[in-house]
N, C-alpha and C positions, 0 to 999 in steps of 0.2 A: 504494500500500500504506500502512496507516497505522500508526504507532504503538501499540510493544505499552501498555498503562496499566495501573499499577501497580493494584490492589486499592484501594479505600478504607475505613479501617480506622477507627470514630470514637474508639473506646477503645485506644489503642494501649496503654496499662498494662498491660492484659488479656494481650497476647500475651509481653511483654517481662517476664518475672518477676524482682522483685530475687535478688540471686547471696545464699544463703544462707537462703530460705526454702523448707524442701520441701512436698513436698505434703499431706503430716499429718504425724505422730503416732500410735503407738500403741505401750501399756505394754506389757510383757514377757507380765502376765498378764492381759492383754486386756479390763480393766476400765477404762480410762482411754485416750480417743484424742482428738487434736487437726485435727478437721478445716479446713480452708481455706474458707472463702465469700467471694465478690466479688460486686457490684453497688455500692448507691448508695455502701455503707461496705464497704470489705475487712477481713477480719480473721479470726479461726480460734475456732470455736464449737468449748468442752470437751464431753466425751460422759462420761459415766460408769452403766458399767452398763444403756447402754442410751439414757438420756434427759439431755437438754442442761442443764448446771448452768451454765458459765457462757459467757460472750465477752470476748476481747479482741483487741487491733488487731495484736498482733507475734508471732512464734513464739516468741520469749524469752519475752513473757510467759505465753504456754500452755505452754511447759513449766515455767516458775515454778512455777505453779498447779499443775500435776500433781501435780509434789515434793513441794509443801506439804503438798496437801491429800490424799494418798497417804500420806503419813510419820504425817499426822493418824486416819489411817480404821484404819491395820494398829497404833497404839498404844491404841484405841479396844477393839478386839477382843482379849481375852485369850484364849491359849492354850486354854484351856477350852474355851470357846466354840464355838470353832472343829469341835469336837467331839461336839456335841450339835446 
């Protein structure tokens, strides 16, 4: 009988996820999500409204970015606006 053999796995990264990154993001009002991508560079492409504004390597910093540029878009748009 032979020997059971473990799987071989070349990217073990892949399977092993750091403790504290989840799998997106997404704003309350669904305008803003942090997706996750991996291959040659890992990191979490911003979405907004649809289409890909920016990338960066850490969850911290896609949620930075959200903040910012969230805080930036709804002082942008005046009440008014909103309305017409």
């Amino acid at each position: 009988m032979s020997k059971f053999l473990k799987p071989h796995v070349s990217n073990q990264s892949l399977l092993n996820p750091k403790s504290g990154d989840p799998d997106g993001f997404v704003s309350n009002d669904g305008m803003w999500a942090a997706v996750p991508w991996a291959g040659k560079k890992k990191g979490f492409c911003i979405i907004h409204n649809g289409s890909q504004v920016h990338s960066v390597k850490t969850y911290k910093q896609a949620l930075d970015y959200i903040k910012k540029y969230s805080k930036i878009k709804k002082k942008a748009t005046s009440s008014l606006e909103q309305f017409l």
